[in-house]
Chimera marker file (.cmm) of the C-alpha trace (Angstrom):
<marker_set name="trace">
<marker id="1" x="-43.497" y="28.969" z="47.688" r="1" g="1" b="0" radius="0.5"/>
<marker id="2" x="-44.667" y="25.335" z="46.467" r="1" g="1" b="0" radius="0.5"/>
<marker id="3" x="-43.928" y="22.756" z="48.626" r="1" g="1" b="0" radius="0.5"/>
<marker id="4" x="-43.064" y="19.602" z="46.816" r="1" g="1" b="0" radius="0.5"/>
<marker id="5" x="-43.412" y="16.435" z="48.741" r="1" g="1" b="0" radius="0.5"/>
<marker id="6" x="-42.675" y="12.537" z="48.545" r="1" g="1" b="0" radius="0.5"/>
<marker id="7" x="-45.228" y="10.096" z="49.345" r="1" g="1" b="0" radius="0.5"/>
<marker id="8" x="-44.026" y="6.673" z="50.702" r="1" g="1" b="0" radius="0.5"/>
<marker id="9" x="-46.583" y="4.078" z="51.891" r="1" g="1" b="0" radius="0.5"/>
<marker id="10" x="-44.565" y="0.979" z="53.492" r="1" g="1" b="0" radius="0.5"/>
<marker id="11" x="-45.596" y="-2.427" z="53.494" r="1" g="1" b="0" radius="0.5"/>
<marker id="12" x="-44.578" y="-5.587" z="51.414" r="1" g="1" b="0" radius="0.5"/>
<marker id="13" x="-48.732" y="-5.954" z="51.176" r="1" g="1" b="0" radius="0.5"/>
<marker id="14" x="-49.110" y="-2.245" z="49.338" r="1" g="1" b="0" radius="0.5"/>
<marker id="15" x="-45.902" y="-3.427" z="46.964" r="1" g="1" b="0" radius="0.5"/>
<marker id="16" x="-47.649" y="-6.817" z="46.180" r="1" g="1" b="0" radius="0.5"/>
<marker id="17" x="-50.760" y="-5.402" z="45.458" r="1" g="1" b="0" radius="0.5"/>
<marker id="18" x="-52.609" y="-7.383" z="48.480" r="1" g="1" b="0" radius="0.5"/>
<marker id="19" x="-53.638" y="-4.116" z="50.614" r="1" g="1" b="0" radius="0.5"/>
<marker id="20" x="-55.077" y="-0.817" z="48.671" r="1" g="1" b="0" radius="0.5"/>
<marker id="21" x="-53.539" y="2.196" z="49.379" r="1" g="1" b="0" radius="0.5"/>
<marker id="22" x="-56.379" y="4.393" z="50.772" r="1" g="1" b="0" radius="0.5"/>
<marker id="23" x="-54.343" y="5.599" z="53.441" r="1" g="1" b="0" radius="0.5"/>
<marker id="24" x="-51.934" y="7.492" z="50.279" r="1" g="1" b="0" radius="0.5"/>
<marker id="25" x="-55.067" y="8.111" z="48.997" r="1" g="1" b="0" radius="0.5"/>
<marker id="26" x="-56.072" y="10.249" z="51.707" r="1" g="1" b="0" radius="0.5"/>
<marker id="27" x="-52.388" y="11.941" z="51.860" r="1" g="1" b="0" radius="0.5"/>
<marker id="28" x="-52.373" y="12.783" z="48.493" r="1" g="1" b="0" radius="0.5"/>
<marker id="29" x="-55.605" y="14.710" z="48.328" r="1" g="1" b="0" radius="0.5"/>
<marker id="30" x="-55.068" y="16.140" z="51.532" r="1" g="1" b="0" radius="0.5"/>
<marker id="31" x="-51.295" y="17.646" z="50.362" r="1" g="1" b="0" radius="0.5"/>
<marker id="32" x="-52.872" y="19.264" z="46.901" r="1" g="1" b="0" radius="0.5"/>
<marker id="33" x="-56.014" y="20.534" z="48.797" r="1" g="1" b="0" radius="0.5"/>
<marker id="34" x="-52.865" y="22.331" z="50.818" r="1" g="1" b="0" radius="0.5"/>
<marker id="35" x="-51.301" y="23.669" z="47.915" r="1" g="1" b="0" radius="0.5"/>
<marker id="36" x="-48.581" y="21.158" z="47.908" r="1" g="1" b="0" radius="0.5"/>
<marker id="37" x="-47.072" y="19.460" z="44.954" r="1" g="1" b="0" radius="0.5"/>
<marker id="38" x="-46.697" y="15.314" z="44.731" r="1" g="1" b="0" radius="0.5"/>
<marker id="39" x="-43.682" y="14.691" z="42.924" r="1" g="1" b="0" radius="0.5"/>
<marker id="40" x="-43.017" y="11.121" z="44.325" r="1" g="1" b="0" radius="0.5"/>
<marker id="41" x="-45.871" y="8.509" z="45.220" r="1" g="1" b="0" radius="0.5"/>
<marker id="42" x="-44.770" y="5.140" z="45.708" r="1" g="1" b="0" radius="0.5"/>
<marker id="43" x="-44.846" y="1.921" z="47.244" r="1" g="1" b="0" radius="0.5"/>
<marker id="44" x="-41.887" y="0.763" z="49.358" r="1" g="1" b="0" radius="0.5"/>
<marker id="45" x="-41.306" y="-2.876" z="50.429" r="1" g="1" b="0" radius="0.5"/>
<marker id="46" x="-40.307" y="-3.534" z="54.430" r="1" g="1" b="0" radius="0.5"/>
<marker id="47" x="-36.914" y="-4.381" z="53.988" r="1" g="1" b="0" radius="0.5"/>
<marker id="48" x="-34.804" y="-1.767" z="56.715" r="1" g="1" b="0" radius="0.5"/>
<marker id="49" x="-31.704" y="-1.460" z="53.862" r="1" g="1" b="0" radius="0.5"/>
<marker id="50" x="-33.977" y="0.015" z="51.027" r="1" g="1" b="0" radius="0.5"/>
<marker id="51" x="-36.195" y="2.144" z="53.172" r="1" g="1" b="0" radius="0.5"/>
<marker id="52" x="-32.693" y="3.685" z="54.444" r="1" g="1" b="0" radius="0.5"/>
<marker id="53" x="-31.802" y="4.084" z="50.542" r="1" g="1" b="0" radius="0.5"/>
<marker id="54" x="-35.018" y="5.570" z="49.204" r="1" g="1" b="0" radius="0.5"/>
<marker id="55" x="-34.828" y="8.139" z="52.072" r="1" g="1" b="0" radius="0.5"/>
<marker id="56" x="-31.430" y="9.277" z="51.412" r="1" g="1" b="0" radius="0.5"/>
<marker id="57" x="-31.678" y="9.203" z="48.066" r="1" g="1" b="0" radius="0.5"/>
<marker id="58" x="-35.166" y="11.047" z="48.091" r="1" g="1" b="0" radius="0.5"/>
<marker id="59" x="-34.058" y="13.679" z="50.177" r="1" g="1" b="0" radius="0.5"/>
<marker id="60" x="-30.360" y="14.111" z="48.795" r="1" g="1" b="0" radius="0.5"/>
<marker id="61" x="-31.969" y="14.569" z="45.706" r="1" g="1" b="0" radius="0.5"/>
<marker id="62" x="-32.884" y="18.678" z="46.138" r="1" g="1" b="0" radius="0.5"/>
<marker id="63" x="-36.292" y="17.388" z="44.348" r="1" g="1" b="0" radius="0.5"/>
<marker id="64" x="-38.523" y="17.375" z="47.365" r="1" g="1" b="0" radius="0.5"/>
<marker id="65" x="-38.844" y="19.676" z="50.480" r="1" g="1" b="0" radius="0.5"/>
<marker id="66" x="-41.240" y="16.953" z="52.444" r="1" g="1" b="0" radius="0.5"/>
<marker id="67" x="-40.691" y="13.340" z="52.754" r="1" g="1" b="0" radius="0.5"/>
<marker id="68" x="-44.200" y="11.522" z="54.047" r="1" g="1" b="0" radius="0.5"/>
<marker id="69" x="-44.238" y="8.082" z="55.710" r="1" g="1" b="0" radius="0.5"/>
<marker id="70" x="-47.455" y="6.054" z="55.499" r="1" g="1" b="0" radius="0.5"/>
<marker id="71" x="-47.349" y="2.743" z="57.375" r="1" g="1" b="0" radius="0.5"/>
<marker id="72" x="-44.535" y="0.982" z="59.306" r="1" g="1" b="0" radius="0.5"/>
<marker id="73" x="-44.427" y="2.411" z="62.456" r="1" g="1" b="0" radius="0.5"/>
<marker id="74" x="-46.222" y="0.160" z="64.701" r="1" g="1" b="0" radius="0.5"/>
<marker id="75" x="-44.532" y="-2.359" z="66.976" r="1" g="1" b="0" radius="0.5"/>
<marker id="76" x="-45.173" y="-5.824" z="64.587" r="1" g="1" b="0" radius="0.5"/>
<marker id="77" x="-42.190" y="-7.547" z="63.440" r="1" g="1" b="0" radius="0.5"/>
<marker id="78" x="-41.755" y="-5.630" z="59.775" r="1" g="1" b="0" radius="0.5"/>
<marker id="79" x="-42.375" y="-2.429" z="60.886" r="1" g="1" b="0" radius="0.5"/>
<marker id="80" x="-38.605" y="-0.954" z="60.374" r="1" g="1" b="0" radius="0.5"/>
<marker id="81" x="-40.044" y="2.619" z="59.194" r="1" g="1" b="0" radius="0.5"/>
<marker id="82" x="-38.158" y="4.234" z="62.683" r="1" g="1" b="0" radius="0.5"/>
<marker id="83" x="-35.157" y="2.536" z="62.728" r="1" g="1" b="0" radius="0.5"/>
<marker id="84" x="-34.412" y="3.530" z="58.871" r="1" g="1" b="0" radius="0.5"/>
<marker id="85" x="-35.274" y="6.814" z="60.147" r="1" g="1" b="0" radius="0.5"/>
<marker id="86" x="-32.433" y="6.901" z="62.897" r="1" g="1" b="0" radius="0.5"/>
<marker id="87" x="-30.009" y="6.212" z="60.223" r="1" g="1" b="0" radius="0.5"/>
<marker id="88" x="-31.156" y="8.908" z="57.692" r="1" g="1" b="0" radius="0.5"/>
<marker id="89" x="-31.958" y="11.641" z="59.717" r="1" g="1" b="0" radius="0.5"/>
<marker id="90" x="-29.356" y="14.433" z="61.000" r="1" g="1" b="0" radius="0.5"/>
<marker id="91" x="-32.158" y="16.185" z="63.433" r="1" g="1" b="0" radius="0.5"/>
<marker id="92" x="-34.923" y="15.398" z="65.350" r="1" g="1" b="0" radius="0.5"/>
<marker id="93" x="-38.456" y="16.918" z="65.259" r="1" g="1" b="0" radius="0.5"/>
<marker id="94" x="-40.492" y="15.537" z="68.386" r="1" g="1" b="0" radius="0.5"/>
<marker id="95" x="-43.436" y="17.783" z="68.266" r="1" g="1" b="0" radius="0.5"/>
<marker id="96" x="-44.769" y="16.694" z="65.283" r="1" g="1" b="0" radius="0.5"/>
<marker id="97" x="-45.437" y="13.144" z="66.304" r="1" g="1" b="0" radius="0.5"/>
<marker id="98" x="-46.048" y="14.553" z="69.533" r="1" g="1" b="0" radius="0.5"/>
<marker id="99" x="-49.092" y="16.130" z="68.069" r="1" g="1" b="0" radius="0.5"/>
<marker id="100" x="-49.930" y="13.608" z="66.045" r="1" g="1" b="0" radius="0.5"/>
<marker id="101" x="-50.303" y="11.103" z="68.635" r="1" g="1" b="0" radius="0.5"/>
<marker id="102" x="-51.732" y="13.773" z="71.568" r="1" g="1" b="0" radius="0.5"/>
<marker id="103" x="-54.658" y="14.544" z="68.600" r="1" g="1" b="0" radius="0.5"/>
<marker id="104" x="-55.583" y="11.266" z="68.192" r="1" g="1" b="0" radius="0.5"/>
<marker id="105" x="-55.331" y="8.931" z="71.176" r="1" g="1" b="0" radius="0.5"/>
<marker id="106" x="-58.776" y="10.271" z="72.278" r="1" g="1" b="0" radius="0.5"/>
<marker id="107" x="-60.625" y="8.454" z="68.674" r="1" g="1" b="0" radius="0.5"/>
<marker id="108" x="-57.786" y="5.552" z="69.123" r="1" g="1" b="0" radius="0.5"/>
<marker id="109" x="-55.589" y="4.442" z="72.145" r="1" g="1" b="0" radius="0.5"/>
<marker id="110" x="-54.131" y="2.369" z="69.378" r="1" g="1" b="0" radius="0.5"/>
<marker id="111" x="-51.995" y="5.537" z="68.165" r="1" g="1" b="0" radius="0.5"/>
<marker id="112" x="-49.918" y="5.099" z="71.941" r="1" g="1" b="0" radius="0.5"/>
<marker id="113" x="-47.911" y="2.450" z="69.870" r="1" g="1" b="0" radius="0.5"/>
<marker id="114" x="-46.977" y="3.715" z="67.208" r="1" g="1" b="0" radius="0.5"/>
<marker id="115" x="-43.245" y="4.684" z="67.197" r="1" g="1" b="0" radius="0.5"/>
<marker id="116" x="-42.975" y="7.597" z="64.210" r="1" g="1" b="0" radius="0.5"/>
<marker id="117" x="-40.963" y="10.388" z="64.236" r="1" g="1" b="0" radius="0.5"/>
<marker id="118" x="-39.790" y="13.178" z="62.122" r="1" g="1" b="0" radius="0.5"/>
<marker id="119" x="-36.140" y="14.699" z="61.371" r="1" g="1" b="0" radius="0.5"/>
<marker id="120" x="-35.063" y="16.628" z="58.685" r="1" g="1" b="0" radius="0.5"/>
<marker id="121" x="-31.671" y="15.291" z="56.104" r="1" g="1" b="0" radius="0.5"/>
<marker id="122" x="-30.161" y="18.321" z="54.763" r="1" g="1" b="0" radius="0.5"/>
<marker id="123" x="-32.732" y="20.756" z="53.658" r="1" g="1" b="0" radius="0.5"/>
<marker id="124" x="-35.690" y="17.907" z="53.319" r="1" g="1" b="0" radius="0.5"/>
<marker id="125" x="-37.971" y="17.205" z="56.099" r="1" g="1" b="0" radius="0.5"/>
<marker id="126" x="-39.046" y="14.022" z="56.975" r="1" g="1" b="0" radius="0.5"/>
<marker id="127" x="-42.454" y="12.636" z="58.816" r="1" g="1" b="0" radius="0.5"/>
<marker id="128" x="-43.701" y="9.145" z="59.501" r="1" g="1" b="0" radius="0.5"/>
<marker id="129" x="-47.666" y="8.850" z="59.414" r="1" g="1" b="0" radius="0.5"/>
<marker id="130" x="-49.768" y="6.218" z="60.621" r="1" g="1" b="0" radius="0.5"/>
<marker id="131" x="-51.136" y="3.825" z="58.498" r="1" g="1" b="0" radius="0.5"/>
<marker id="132" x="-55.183" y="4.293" z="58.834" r="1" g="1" b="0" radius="0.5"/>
<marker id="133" x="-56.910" y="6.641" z="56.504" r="1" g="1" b="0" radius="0.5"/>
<marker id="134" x="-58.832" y="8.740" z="59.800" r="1" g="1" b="0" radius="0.5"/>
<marker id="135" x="-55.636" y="9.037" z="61.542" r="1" g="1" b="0" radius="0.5"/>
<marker id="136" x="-54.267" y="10.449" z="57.857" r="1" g="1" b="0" radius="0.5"/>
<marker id="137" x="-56.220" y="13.372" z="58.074" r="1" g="1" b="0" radius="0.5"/>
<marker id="138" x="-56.155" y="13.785" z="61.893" r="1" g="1" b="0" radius="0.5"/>
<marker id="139" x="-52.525" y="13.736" z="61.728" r="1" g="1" b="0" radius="0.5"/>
<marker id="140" x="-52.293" y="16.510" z="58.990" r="1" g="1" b="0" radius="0.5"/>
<marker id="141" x="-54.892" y="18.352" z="60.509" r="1" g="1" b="0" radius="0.5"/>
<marker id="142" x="-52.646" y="18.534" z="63.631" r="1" g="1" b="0" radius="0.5"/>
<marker id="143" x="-49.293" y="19.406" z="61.781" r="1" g="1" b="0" radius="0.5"/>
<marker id="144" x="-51.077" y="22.044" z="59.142" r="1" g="1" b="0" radius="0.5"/>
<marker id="145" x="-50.329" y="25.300" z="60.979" r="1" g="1" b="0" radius="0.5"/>
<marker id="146" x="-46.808" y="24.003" z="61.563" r="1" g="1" b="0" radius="0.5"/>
<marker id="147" x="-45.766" y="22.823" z="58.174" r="1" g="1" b="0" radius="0.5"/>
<marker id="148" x="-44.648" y="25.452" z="56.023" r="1" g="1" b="0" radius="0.5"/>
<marker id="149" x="-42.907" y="27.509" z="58.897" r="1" g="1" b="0" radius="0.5"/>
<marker id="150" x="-41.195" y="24.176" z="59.621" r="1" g="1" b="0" radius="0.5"/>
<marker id="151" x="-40.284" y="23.586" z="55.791" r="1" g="1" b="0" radius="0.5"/>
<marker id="152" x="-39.245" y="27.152" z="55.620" r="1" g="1" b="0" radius="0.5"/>
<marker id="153" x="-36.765" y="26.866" z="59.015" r="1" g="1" b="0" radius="0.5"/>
<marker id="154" x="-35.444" y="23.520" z="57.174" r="1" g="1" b="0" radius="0.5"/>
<marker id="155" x="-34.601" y="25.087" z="53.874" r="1" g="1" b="0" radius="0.5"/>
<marker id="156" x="-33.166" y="28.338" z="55.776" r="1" g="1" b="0" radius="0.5"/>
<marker id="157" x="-36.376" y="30.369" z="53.917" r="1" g="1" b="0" radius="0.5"/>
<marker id="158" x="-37.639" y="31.878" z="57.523" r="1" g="1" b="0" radius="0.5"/>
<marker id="159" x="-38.172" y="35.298" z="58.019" r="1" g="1" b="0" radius="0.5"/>
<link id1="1" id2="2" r="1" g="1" b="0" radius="0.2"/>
<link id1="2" id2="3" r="1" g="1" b="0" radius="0.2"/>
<link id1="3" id2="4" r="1" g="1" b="0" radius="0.2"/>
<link id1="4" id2="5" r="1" g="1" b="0" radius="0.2"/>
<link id1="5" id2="6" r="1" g="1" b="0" radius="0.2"/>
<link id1="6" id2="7" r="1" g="1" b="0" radius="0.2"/>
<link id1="7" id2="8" r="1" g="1" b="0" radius="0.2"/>
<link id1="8" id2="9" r="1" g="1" b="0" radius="0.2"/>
<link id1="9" id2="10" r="1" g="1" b="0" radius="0.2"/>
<link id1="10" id2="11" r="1" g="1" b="0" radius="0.2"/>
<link id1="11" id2="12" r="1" g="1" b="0" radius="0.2"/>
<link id1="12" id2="13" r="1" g="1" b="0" radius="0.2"/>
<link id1="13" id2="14" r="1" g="1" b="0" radius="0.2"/>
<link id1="14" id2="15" r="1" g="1" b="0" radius="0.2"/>
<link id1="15" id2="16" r="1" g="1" b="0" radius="0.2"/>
<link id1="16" id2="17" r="1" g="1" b="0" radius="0.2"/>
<link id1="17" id2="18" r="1" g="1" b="0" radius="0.2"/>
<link id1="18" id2="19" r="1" g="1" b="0" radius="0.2"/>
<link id1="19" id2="20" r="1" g="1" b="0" radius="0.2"/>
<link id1="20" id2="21" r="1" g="1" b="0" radius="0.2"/>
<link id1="21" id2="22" r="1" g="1" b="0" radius="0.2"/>
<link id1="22" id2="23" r="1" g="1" b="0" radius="0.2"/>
<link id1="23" id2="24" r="1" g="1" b="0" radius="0.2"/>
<link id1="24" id2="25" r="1" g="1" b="0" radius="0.2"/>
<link id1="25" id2="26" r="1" g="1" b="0" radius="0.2"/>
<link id1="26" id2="27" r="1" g="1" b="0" radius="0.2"/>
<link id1="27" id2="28" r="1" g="1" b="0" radius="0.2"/>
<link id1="28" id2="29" r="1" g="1" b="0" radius="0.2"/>
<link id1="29" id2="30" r="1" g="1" b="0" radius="0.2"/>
<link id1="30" id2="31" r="1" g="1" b="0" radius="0.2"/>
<link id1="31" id2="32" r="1" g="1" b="0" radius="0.2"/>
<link id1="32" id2="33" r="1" g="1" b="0" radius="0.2"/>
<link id1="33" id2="34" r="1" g="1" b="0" radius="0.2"/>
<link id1="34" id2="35" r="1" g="1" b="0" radius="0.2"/>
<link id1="35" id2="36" r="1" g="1" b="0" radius="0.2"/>
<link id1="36" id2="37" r="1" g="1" b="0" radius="0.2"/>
<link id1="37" id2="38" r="1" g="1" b="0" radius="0.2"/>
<link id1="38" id2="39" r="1" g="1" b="0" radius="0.2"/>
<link id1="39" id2="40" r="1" g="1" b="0" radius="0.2"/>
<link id1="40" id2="41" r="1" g="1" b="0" radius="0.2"/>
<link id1="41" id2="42" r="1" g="1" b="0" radius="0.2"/>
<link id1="42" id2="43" r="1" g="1" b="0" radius="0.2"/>
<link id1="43" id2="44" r="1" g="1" b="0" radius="0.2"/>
<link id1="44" id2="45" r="1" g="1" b="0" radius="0.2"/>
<link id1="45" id2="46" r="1" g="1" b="0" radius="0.2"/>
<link id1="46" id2="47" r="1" g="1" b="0" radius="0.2"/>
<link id1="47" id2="48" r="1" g="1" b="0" radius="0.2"/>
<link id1="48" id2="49" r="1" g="1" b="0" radius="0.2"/>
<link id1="49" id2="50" r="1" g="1" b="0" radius="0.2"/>
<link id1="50" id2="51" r="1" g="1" b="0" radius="0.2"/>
<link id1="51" id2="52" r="1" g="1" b="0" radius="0.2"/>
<link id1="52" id2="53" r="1" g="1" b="0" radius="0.2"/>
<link id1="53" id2="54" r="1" g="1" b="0" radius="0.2"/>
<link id1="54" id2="55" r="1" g="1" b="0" radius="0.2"/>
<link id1="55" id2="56" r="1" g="1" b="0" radius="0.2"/>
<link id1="56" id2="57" r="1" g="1" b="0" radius="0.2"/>
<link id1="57" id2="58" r="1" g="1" b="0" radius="0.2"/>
<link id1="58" id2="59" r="1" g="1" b="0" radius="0.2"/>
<link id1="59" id2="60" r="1" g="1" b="0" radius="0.2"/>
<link id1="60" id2="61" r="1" g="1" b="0" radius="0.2"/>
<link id1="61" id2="62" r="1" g="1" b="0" radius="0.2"/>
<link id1="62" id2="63" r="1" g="1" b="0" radius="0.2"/>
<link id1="63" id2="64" r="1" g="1" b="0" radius="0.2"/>
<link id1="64" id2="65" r="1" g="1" b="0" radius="0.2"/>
<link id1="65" id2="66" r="1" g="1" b="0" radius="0.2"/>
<link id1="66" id2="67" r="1" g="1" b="0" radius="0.2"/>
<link id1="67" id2="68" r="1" g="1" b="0" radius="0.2"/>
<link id1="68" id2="69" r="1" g="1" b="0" radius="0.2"/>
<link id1="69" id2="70" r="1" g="1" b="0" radius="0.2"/>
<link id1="70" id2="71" r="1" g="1" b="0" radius="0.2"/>
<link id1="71" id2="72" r="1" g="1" b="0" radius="0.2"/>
<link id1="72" id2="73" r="1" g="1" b="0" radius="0.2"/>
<link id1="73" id2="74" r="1" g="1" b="0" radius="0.2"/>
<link id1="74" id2="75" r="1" g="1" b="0" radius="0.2"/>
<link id1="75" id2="76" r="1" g="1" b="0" radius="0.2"/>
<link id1="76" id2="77" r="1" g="1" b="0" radius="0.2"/>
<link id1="77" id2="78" r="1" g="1" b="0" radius="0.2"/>
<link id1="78" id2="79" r="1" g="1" b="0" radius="0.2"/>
<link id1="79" id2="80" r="1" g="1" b="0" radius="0.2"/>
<link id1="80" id2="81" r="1" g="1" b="0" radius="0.2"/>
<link id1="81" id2="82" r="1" g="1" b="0" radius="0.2"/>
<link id1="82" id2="83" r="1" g="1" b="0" radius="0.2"/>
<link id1="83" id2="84" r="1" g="1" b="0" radius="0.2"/>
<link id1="84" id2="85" r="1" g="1" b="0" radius="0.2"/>
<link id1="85" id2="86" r="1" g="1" b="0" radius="0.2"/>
<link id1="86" id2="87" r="1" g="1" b="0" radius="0.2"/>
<link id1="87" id2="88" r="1" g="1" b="0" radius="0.2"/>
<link id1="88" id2="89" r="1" g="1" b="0" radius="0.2"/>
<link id1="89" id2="90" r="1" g="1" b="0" radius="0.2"/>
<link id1="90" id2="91" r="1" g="1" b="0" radius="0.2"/>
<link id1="91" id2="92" r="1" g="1" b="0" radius="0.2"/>
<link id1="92" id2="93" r="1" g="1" b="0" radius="0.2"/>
<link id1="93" id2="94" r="1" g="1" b="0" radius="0.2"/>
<link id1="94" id2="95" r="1" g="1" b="0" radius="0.2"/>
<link id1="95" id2="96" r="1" g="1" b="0" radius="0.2"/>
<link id1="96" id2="97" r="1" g="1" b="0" radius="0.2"/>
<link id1="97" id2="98" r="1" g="1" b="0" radius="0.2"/>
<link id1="98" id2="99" r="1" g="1" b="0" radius="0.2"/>
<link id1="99" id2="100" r="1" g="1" b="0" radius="0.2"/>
<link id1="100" id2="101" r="1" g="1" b="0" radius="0.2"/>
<link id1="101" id2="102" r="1" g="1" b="0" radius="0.2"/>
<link id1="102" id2="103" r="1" g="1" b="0" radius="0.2"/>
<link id1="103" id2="104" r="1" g="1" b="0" radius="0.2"/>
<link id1="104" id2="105" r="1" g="1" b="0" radius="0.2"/>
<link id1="105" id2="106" r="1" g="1" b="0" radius="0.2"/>
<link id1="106" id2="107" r="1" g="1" b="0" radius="0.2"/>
<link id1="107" id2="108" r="1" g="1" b="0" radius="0.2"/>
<link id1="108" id2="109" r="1" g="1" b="0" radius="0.2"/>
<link id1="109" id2="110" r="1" g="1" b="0" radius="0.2"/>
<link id1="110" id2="111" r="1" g="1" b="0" radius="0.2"/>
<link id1="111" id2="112" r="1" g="1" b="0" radius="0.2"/>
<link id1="112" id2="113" r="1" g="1" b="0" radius="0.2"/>
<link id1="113" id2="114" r="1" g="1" b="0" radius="0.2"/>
<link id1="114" id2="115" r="1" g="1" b="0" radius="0.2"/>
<link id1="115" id2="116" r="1" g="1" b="0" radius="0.2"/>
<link id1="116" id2="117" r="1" g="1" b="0" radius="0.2"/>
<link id1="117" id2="118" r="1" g="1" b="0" radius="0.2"/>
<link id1="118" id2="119" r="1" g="1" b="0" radius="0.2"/>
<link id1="119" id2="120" r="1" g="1" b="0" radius="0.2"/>
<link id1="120" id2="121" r="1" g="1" b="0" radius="0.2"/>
<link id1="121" id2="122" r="1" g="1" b="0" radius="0.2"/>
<link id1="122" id2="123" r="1" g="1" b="0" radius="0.2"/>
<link id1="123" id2="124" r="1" g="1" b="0" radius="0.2"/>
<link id1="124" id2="125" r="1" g="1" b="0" radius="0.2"/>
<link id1="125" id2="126" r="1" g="1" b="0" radius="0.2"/>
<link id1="126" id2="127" r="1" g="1" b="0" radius="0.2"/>
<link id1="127" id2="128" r="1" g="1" b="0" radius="0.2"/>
<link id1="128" id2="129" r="1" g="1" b="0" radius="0.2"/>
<link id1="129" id2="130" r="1" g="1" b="0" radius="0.2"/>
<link id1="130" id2="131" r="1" g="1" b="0" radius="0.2"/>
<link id1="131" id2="132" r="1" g="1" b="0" radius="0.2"/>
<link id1="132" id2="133" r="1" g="1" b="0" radius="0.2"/>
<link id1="133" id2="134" r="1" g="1" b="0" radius="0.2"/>
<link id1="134" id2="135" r="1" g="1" b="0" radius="0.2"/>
<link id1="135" id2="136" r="1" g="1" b="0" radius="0.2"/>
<link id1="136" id2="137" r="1" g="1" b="0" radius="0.2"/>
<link id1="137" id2="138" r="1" g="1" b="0" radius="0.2"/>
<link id1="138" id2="139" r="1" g="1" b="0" radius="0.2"/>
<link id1="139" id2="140" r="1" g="1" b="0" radius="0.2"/>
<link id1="140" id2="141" r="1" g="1" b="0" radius="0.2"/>
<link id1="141" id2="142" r="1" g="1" b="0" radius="0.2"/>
<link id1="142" id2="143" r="1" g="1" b="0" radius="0.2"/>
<link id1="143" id2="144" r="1" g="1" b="0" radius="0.2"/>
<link id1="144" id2="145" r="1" g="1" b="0" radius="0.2"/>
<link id1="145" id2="146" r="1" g="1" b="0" radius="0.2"/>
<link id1="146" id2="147" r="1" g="1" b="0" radius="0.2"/>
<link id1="147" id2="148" r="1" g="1" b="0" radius="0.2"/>
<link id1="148" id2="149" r="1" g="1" b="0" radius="0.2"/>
<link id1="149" id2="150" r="1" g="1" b="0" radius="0.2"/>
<link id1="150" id2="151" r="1" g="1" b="0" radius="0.2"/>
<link id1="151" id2="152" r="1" g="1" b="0" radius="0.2"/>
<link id1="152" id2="153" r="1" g="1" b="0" radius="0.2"/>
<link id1="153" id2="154" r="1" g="1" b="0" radius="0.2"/>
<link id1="154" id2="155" r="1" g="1" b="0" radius="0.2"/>
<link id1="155" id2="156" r="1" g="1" b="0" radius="0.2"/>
<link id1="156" id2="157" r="1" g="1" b="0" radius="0.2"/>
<link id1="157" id2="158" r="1" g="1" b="0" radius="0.2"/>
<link id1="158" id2="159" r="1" g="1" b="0" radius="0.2"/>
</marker_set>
């Protein structure tokens, strides 16, 4: 089974064109070097409303079994990444984040305040990243051996 996945970096600074999208980047290899198929890769602005749209769209769309956060999920002013999420997702996921942060606090006590989580929307699951390129890879490194039983439970594929 192919997994096809979304890619959404957030930040008005990605959308302008002010901040490079290495953290994406990073995603993007790291899903195809998994098999995975990018059908989506985009920048999204900050604004709460359109995140909310784009995620219920995306995953109401039966195009995409992953949905994949970059950015946004910090405690500054614009990140709104987590409270879209509340609004879009029907479940709740809290291992994965709870790997994600438990793998890398030890390189970065910066990851305690980040406030990602994942859900699923129907039969698409969805998972908030952090925005630096190491934590990228850390963070998929930590999920890997979960991911495609957990896409499999979502889309009611488990054996």
């Amino acid at each position: 089974m192919s997994i096809q996945v979304a890619i959404f970096t957030v930040g008005d600074r990605y959308v302008s064109g002010q901040a490079k999208d290495e953290s994406g980047d990073v995603l993007s290899a790291t899903c195809l070097k998994m098999g995975w198929e990018v059908v989506v890769r985009m920048a999204l602005g900050d604004a709460e409303a359109d995140l909310v749209a784009r995620l219920q769209e995306t995953s109401d769309s039966g195009t995409v079994d992953v949905i994949l956060t970059v950015d946004g999920i910090g405690v500054r002013p614009t990140d709104r990444v987590p409270e879209a999420m509340y609004q879009v997702c029907e479940k709740w996921v809290p291992g994965m984040p709870e790997l994600m942060r438990n793998k890398a606090y030890e390189k970065s006590p910066a990851i305690a305040l980040t406030r990602g989580v994942a859900g699923t929307r129907g039969k698409t699951l969805i998972i908030n990243l952090p925005a630096s390129p190491t934590a990228i890879k850390d963070s998929m490194d930590a999920l890997r051996p979960a991911l495609r039983l957990a896409v499999e439970q979502v889309k009611g594929t488990a054996s």
